[in-house]
C-alpha angles and dihedrals in degrees: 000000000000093000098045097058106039105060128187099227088161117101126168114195098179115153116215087212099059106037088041081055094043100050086049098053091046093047087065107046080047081064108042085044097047095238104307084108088069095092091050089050105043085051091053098048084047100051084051088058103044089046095052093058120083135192120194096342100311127091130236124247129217109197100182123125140214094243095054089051092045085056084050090040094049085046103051088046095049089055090041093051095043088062086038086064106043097044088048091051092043091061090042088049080084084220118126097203089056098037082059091047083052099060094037088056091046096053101043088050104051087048084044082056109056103069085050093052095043086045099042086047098044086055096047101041099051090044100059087040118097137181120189082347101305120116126227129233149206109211095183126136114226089210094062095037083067095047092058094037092049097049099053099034085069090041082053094050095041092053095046092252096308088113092056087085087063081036097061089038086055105048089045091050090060102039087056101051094053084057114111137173102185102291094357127099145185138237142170126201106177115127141235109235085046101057081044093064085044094057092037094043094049093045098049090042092051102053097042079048100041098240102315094109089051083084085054093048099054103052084050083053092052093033088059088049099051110028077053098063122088134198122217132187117165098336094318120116124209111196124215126220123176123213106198116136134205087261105059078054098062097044094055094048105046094029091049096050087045087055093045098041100051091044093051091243083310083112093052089111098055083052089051093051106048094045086062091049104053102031083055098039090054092052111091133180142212103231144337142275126251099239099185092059101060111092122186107277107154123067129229119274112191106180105106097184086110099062089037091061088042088067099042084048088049085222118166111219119235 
């Protein structure tokens, strides 16, 4: 009964050949170029991956371009540098009360920045993202994203970062719920206080053990993330478990530093690649989608700022 009901839908066909190739040959027209080739080839590495994964037999499509990412990308280093400036005016002012504004304003901005860039991306990414044809879509407000964001990052503070464990539960509640694919929506119902005793739990474990647990704290991490996340289509639920061990953990972390390590980062996109394969290959679901019965609901959304100023945050979206 088990196996007819939890079904692995996630496939991922990369080939190490061909992303290892690619990146190469990105890397040096990033270098002729002096970088502006950056937002043709991070569309091209991201249409690889998207293409390469593949839910029930059909592949997903990224349609994003190059142009619309060098706009982002314009735009995200026109507010950076603008902080950047003034920050850097403010210290060669020789004046100690506006060396001390410049680094307050810095600092407020590039916090004030982050739930525009997860929201812009959020917006972008899941536009430009099919599957069978039908487009994804981030329903979020900004206005409310603050508001969240705003509310637990000073309970974070206040509570000398204990908080951050019902911060991170919050934001990725409502993410998920402003997901849509046509009549299909999103939830997550993890909790606060759980994903508290996982992170104390792993932390306290890993260092009496000298990192050994870390293998078992991550796949609770990611089992909480996924096992958490919930698929709905007209009132039916379909449940997500992952299946990843300590084990697979292991092997991804220490064989992919070793291939790292001994290419020189040549062998990035073999790491890449078998990161994807084994993270989507261990996610199972119970059940399927109706596919038929999705029609086309969210609207495109090409300004791609957003997912510019997620990378130079080095922000990892929920």
């Amino acid at each position: 009964m088990e196996n007819n009901i939890w079904k692995k839908s996630l496939k991922f066909h990369g080939n190490h050949g061909e992303l290892v190739g690619l990146r190469i040959l990105n890397n040096i027209l990033k270098t002729i170029t002096f970088g502006f080739y950056y937002p043709w080839a991070k569309v091209k590495e991201l249409k690889y991956m998207y293409n390469e994964t593949e839910y029930m037999n059909s592949r997903f499509v990224f349609h994003g371009t190059g142009k619309e990412v060098f706009k982002g990308f314009i735009k995200a280093l026109l507010i950076f540098g603008s902080l950047n400036a003034f920050l850097i005016y403010c210290l060669l002012s020789k004046n100690p009360t506006m060396a001390y504004v410049g680094l307050i304003v810095f600092y407020l901005g590039f916090f004030a920045l982050i739930p525009l860039a997860i929201h812009g991306s959020l917006r972008y990414r899941l536009s430009r993202t099919s599957w069978r044809g039908i487009h994804f879509g981030y329903r979020g407000n900004l206005k409310e994203f603050y508001g969240i964001y705003i509310k637990n990052i000073i309970l974070t503070i206040l509570t000398f970062g204990i908080y951050s464990s019902w911060m991170r539960v919050a934001i990725n509640k409502y993410i998920r719920e402003k997901i849509r694919f046509g009549n299909i929506q999103f939830s997550f119902v993890g909790k606060g206080v759980d994903l508290f005793l996982i992170n104390l739990k792993g932390i306290i474990f890993s260092i009496l053990t000298f990192g050994i647990y870390s293998f078992w704290f991550y796949k609770n991490r990611l089992m909480f993330e996924v096992n958490n996340t919930k698929i709905i289509q007209d009132g039916k639920e379909i449940n997500l478990r992952s299946t990843l061990t300590p084990g697979d953990i292991f092997i991804l972390l220490v064989v992919n530093y070793l291939i790292v390590a001994f290419t020189f980062g040549i062998g990035t996109g073999i790491a890449i690649n078998r990161i994807a394969r084994v993270l989507f290959q261990n996610i199972e679901f119970e059940g399927e989608i109706d596919a038929d019965a999705i029609l086309q609901t969210e609207e495109e959304y090409k300004d791609a700022s957003g997912d510019d100023m997620v990378e130079m945050l080095d922000i990892s979206i929920i």
